[in-house]
N, C-alpha and C positions, 0 to 999 in steps of 0.2 A: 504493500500500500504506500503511496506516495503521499509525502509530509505536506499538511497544507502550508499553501502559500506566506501564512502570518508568521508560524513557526520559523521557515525559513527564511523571511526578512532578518529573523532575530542572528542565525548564524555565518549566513554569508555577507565574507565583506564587501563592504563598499566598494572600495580599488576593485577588487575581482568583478563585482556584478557591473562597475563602468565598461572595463575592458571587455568581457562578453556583450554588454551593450553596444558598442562601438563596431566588434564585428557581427553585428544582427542580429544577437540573438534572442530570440520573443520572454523568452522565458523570464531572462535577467532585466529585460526591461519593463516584465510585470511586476517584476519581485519591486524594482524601485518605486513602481507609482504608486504599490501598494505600503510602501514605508514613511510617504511624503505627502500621501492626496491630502488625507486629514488635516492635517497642520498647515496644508498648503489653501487650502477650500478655509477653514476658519481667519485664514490671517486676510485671505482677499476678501472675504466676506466683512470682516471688521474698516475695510478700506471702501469697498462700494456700498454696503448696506442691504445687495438686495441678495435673496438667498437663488434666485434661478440665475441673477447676471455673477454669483459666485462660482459657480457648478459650472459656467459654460466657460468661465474663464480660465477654471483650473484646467478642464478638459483641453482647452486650447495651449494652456502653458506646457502641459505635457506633450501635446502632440509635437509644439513647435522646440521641446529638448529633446525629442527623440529623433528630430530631422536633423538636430543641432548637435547630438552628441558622441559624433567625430571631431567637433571643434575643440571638446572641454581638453584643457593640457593637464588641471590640477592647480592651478595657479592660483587657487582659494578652495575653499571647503565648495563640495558637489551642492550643497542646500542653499550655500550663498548664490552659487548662480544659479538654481531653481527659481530661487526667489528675486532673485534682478529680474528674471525673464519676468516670471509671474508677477510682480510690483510694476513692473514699466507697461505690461500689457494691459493691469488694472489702471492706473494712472490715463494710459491712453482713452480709453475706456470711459473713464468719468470725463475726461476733456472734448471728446467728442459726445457723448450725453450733454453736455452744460449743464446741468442740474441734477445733481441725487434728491433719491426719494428722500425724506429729511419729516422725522416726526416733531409738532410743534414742540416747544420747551414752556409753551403756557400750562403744555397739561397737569392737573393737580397731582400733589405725590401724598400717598398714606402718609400717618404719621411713622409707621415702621421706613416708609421711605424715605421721610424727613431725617432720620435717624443713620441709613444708609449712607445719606449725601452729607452728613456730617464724618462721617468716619471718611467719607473719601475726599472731604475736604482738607481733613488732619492731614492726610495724608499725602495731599498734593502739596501743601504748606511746608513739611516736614517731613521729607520724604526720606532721610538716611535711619529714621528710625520707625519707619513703615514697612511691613514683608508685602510687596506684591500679591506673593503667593497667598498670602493668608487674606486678600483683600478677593482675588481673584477666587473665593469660594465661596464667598458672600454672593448669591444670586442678585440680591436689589441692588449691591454696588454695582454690579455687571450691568441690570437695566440700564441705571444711571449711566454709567459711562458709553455705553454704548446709544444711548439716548442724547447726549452731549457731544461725542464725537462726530456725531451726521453735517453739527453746526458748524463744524471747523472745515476750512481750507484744504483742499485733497491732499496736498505737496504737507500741510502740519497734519492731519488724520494720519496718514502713514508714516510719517516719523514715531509716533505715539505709538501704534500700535508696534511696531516694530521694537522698539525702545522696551516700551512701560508692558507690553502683555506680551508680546514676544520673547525679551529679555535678552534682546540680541544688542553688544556691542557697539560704541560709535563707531569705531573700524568696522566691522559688518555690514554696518547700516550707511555708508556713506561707499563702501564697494557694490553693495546690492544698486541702491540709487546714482552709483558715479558722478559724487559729489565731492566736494572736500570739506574735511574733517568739519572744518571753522562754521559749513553752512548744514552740517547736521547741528549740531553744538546751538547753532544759532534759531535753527526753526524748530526746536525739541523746546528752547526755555520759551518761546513764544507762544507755541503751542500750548503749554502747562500754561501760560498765563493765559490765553484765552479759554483754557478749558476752567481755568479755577473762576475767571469772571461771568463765565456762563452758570456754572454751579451757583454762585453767589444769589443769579436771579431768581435763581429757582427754592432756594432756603430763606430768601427775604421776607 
């Protein structure tokens, strides 16, 4: 009986499964979509908002690495250029749309939500002594922020998402978007300040 597919994400490597990808081989290029959709499908989703224009894009991102992936030399981690492709494609994406779907930020929040948007507010305030992780289990902080990110600038939405739920690196994040360092650096605190001033209207 042959091991399913999940199992063996877990034991073959990465280098190994590129190099059988590279010379065609179906097997090792399922093995990767199935190691990367998930993570790939939720971070474009956090960037576009809509759950069918996330699905069609991951789909696309993958097709357009596996046309692509004779080019990869190694010259950064396999996920970081997953995710260039996949973030430029979304980015395009929203710029030709002009407008995301965007839920208003008048809507009323429970008081358990009001409570939410306080702890995510601490947290954007003072954030060396905030866990992510532990904020990112709280369901209403996730509304909230995900509710709040719609409002933001596509080019500051995905620095954020990247950055603050991702957990990926400013080096990471300024090779994935082929930027320089100074203008991750600079659209990440921007971003946090628009995202803390949008919070604000909504706890007022």
């Amino acid at each position: 009986m042959s091991e399913p597919i999940e199992n063996k994400t877990l034991s073959v490597d990465e280098e190994v499964l590129i190099r059988r990808c590279q010379r065609g081989d179906l097997e090792a290029m399922e093995l990767l979509i199935v190691r990367y959709q998930d993570r790939l499908y939720n971070t474009i989703l956090k960037i576009c908002t809509n759950p069918d224009d996330a699905a069609e894009l991951t789909q696309e991102t993958f097709v357009k690495v596996i046309e692509k992936i004779g080019t990869f030399k190694g010259k950064s981690s396999f996920y970081t250029w997953l995710y260039r492709v996949g973030v430029n494609l979304t980015l395009t994406f929203c710029k030709r749309r002009q407008r995301l779907v965007m839920q208003s930020i008048d809507v009323p929040f429970s008081k358990e939500m009001n409570g939410a948007g306080a702890q995510l507010a601490a947290y954007l305030s003072c954030r060396e002594k905030a866990d992510p992780a532990v904020l990112a289990q709280n369901r209403e902080v996730q509304e909230i922020l995900m509710h709040m990110l719609g409002r933001l600038e596509d080019d500051h939405r995905t620095v954020l998402v990247l950055r603050d739920m991702e957990g990926l690196s400013y080096d990471e994040i300024a090779r994935i978007l082929e930027v320089e360092l100074g203008t991750v650096k600079s659209r990440i605190s921007r971003a946090r300040t628009t995202l803390k001033e949008l919070l604000e209207t909504v706890l007022a």
